[in-house]
C-alpha positions in Angstrom: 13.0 52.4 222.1 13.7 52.5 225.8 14.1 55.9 226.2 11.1 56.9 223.6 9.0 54.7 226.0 9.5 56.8 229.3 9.9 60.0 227.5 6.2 59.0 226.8 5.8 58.4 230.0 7.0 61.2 231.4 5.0 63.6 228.9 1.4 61.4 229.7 1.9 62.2 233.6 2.7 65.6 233.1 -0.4 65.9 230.7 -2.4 64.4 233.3 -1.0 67.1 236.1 -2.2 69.9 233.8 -5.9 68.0 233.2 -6.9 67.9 236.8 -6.8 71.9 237.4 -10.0 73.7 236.2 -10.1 75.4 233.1 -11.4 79.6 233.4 -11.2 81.7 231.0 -11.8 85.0 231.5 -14.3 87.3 228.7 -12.2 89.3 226.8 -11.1 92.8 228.6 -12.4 91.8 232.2 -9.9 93.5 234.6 -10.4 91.4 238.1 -9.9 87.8 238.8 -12.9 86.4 240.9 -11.8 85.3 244.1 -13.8 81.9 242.9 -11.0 80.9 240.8 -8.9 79.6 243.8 -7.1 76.3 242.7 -8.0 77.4 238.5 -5.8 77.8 236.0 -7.1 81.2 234.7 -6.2 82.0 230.7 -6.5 85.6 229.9 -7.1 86.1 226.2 -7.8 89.8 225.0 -7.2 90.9 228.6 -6.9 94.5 229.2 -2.9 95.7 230.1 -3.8 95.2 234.0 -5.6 92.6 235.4 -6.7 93.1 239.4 -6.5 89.5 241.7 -9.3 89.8 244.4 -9.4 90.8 247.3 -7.0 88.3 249.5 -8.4 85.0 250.9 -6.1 82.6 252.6 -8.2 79.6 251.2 -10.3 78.6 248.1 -13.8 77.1 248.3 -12.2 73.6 249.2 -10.5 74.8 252.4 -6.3 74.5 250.3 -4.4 77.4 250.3 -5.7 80.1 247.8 -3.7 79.9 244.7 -4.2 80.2 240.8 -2.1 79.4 237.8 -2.1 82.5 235.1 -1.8 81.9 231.5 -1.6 84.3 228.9 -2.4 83.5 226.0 -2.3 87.0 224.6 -1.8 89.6 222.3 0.2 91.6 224.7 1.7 91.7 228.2 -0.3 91.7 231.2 0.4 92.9 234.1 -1.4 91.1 237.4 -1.8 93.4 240.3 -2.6 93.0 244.1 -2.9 94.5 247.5 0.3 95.5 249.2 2.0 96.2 245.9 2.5 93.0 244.3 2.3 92.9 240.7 3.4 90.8 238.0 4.2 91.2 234.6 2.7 88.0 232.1 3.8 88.1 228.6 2.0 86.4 225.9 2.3 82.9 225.6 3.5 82.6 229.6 1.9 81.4 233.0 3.0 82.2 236.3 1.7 80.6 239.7 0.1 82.9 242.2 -0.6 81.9 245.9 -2.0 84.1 248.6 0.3 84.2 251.9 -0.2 86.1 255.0 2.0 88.8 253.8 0.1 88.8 250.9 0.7 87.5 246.8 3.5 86.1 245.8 4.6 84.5 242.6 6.5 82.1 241.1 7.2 81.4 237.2 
């Protein structure tokens, strides 16, 4: 019973982490990621096979470092590309974090 309690637990403050981000979804087969979305977690449904992340700002609208969480939730593989070469392959049913750096993207999974 113990352990059923704070696996409960655990699960509830992890669903809570995930509420707090913004929701956007983008229209089916847009290609660019509005710089806007800083701090979102952007779902790609239908999205074309490349998806462009905007031009690079080092904050969102709230002054935090610009980042975005990307989830795809299909059919295929995106790829999300940026300035100085950085791209990242999403497949269906995956996220991936993206945060703007002075060098540019990077990513982590």
């Amino acid at each position: 019973m113990k352990t059923f309690l704070i696996s409960l637990a655990l699960f509830a403050g992890q669903y809570n982490t995930l509420q707090d981000k913004p929701v956007v979804r983008l229209p089916p087969h847009q290609d660019v990621i509005p710089g806007e979305c800083g701090g979102d977690l952007v779902e790609l449904k239908d999205a074309p096979p490349e998806v462009q992340l905007p031009p690079l700002r080092l904050v969102d609208s709230h002054g935090r470092p610009w980042s975005i969480e990307v989830r795809n939730l299909g059919p295929g593989t995106v790829t999300i590309v940026g300035r100085a070469q950085f791209h990242v392959e999403v497949p269906a049913g995956h996220s991936v974090s993206i945060k703007a750096t002075n060098a540019g993207y990077s990513s982590e999974r």
